[in-house]
Every structure is written in C-alpha cells, then in structure tokens.
C-alpha positions as CSV (number, residue, x, y, z in Angstrom):
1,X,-14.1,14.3,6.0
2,X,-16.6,11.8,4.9
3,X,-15.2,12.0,1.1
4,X,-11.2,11.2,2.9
5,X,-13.0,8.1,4.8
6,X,-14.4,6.7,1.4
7,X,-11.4,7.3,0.1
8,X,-9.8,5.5,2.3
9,X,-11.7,2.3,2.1
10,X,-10.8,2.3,-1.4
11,X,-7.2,2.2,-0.8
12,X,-7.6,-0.3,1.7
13,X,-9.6,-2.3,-0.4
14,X,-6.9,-2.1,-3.2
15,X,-3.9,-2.4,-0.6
16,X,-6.4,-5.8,0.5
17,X,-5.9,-7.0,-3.1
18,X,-2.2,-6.1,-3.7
19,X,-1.8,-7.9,-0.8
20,X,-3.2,-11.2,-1.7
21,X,-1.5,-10.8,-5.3
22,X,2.0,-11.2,-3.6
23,X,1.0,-14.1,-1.3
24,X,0.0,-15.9,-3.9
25,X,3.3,-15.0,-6.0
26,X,5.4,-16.0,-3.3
27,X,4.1,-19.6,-2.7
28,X,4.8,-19.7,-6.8
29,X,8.3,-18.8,-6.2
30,X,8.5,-21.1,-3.0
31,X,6.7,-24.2,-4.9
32,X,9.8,-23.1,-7.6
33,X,12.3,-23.2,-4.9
34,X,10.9,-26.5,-3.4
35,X,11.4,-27.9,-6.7
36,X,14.8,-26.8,-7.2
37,X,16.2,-27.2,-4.3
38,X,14.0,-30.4,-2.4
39,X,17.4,-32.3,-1.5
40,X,20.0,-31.2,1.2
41,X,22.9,-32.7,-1.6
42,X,22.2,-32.7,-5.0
43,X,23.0,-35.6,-7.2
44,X,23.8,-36.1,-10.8
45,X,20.2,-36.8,-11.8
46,X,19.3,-33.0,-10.0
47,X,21.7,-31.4,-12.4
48,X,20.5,-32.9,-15.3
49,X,17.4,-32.4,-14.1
50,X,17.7,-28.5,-13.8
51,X,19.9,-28.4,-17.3
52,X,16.9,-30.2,-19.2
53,X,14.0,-27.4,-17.2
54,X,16.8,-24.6,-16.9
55,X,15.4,-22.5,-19.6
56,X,11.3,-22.8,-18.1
57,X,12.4,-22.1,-14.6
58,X,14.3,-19.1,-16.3
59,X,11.5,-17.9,-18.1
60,X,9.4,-18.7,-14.5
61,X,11.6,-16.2,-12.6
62,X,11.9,-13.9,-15.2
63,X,7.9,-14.0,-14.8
64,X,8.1,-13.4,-10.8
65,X,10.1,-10.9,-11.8
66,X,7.9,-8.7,-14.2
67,X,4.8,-9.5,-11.8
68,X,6.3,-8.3,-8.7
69,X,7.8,-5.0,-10.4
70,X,3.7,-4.6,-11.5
71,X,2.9,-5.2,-8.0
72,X,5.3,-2.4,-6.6
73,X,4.2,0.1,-9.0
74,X,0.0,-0.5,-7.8
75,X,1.8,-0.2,-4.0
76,X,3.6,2.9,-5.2
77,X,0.4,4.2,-6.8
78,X,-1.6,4.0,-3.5
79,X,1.1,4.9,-1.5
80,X,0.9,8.8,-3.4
81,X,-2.6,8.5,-3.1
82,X,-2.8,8.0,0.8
83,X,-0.4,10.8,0.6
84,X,-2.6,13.1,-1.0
85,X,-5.5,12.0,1.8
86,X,-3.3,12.7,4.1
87,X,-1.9,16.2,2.7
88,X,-5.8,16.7,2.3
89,X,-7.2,15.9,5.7
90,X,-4.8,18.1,7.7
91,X,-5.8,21.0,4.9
92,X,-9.1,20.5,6.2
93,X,-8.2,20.3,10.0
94,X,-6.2,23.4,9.9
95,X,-9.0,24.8,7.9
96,X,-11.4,24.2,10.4
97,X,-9.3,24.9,13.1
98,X,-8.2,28.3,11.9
99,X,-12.0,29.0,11.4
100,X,-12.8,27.8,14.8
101,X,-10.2,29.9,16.1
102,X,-12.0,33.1,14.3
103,X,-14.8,32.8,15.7
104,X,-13.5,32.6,19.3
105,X,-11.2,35.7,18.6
106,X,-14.4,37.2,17.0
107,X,-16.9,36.5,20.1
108,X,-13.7,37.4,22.8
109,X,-13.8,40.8,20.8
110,X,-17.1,41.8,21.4
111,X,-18.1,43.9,24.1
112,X,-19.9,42.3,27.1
113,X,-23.4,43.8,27.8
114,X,-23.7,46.5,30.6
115,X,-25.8,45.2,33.6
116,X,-28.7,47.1,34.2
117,X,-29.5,47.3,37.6
C-alpha cells in the first residue's frame, strides 16, 4: 500500500503541474480576448485593426489550440494511471481481505481444547 501512496503523490504532483499549465494558457487566451474585444462597440479603426493582426491572432489560437490538446492528453495519461492505482489497491484489499478471512475460517475450524478438570 505504501508503493499506491507514492504513487499517488506522483500523480498529484503532475495533476499540480497540468494544472498550473492551463491557468496560465487561459489568461493567454483571456489577455487575447481583452485585446480583441476591449470595446462594448467596435469602430472602424477596431476592424482595421484585427484585419492588419488577423493572421497572428490566428496563428495565436491555433497555438491555444495545439497546447491545450497536449494538455488533455498528460490529463488523460494520469487519468489511466489513477485508474490502474485504483484497480491495484482494491486487488490488494480483497487480497488481504480474502486472506484475513482464511485465517478466521481456519482458527473457527479448529477444535477447542477439552477442559481438564
């Protein structure tokens, strides 16, 4: 059980880092958006200004894009392995359990001593 709770750790530590990855994408995207979009109406000068930076904020979300895919494929990844903890820790508890509950059957078995008197 002390090998699962290592384990463990790891993934947290790694779920830790996947975590902080995407906070810091997502103020990108919003500093993007505040850009873009930082008046209620847009004016002539905003459309010119997103025709003359349309094809770097295209190549910025296509960006976002490919870095968030990589982030959901490391969540995937630890997602299967806190699977296989989990599938491993109740193999163990039902392991020990099943031997725990051998041994009872074993000592109820056994014949109690006679009393001398």
């Amino acid at each position: 059980m002390k090998n699962v709770n290592f384990d463990l750790d790891n993934i947290h530590g790694d779920l830790s880092l996947v975590t902080e990855k995407l906070e810091r994408l997502m103020t990108s995207i919003q500093w993007l958006d505040r850009d873009l979009f930082e008046e209620d109406r847009a004016t002539l000068e905003d459309g010119e200004s997103f025709v003359i930076a349309y094809r770097e904020r295209k190549i910025q979300s296509e960006l976002h894009c490919e870095v968030l895919e990589m982030y959901v494929k490391e969540l995937q990844k630890l997602k299967e392995e806190v699977k296989q903890l989990n599938d491993k820790a109740w193999k163990e508890y039902r392991e020990n359990k099943k031997a725990d509950t051998s041994q009872d059957t074993l000592a109820s078995d056994e014949v109690p001593a006679t009393q001398k008197q």
